[in-house]
C-alpha positions in Angstrom: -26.7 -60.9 1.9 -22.9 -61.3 1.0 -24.0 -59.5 -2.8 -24.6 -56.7 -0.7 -22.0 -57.1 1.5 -19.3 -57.2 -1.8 -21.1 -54.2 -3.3 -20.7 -52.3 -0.4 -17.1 -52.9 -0.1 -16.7 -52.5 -3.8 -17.8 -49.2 -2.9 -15.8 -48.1 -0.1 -13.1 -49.4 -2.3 -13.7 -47.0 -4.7 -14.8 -44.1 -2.8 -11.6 -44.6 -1.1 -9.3 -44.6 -4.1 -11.3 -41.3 -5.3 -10.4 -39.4 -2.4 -6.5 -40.7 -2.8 -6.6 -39.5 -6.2 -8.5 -35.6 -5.3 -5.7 -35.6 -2.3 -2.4 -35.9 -4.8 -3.9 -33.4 -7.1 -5.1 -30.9 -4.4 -1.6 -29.0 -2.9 -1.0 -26.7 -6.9 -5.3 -26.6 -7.1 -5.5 -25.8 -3.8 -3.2 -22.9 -3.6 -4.0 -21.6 -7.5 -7.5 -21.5 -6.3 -6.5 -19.5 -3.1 -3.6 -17.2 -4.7 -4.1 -16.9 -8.3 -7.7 -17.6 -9.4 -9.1 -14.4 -8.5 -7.3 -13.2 -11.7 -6.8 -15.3 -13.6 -9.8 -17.2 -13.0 -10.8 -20.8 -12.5 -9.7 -22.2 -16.1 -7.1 -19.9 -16.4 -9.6 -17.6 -18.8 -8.5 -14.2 -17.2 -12.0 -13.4 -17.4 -12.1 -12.2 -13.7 -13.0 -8.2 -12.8 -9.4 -7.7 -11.4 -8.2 -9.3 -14.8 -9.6 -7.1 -16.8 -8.4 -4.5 -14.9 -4.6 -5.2 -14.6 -4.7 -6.8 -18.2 -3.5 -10.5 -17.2 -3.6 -12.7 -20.3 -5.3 -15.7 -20.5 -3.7 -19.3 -20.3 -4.8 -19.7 -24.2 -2.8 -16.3 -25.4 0.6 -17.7 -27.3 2.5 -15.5 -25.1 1.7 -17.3 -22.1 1.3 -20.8 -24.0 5.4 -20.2 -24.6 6.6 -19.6 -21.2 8.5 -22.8 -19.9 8.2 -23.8 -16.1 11.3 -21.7 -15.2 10.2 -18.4 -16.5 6.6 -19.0 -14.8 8.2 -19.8 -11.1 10.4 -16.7 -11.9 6.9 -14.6 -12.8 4.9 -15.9 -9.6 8.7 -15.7 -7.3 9.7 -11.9 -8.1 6.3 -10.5 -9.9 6.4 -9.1 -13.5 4.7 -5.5 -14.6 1.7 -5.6 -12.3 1.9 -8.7 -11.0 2.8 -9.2 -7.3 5.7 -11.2 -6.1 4.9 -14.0 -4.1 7.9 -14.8 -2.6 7.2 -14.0 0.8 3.9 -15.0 0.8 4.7 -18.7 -0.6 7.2 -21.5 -0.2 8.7 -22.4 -3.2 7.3 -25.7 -3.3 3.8 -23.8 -3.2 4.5 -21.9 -6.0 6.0 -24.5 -8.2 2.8 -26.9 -7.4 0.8 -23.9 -8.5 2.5 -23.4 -11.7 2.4 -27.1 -12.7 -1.5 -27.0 -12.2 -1.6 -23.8 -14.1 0.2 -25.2 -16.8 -2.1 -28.1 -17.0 -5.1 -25.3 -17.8 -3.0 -24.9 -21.5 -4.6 -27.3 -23.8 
């Protein structure tokens, strides 16, 4: 009985660290996935309809792969060519958390 007692602590353990772990990643996911992914898509692919559209290049194009984090806060802040500017519509803590999770779609 206390075997089954340890595994099932073990595993609320665990479960519990998991959920720590999705919670510090989730504020840039969270709002790329609500503000951004609908062009440039989950991975960051620009394969969206709207994408295609507006011609939004994808994470992997060398362009984008050479922006530093300043430039891309600047891009999302005050918009670039057809691009909106999110300034109004985010903090600037919310758009800096989405550019560091964008920037971890480069590989």
């Amino acid at each position: 009985m206390s075997k089954s007692i340890r595994s099932l602590m073990m595993l609320a353990a665990i479960l519990s660290l998991a959920g720590a772990v999705c919670v510090a990643q989730s504020a840039g996911e969270a709002t790329y996935k609500a503000r951004c992914q609908i062009c440039h898509g989950a991975t960051g692919a620009a394969d969206t309809a709207p994408a295609k559209v507006i011609g939004v290049r994808p994470v992997s194009d060398p362009a984008v792969r050479r922006m530093d984090m300043a430039e891309m806060i600047d891009i999302v802040t005050n918009g670039k060519n057809k691009m909106q500017a999110f300034k109004d519509k985010l903090s600037d803590a919310e758009i800096r958390a989405a550019v560091i999770y964008f920037r971890t779609l480069i590989k």
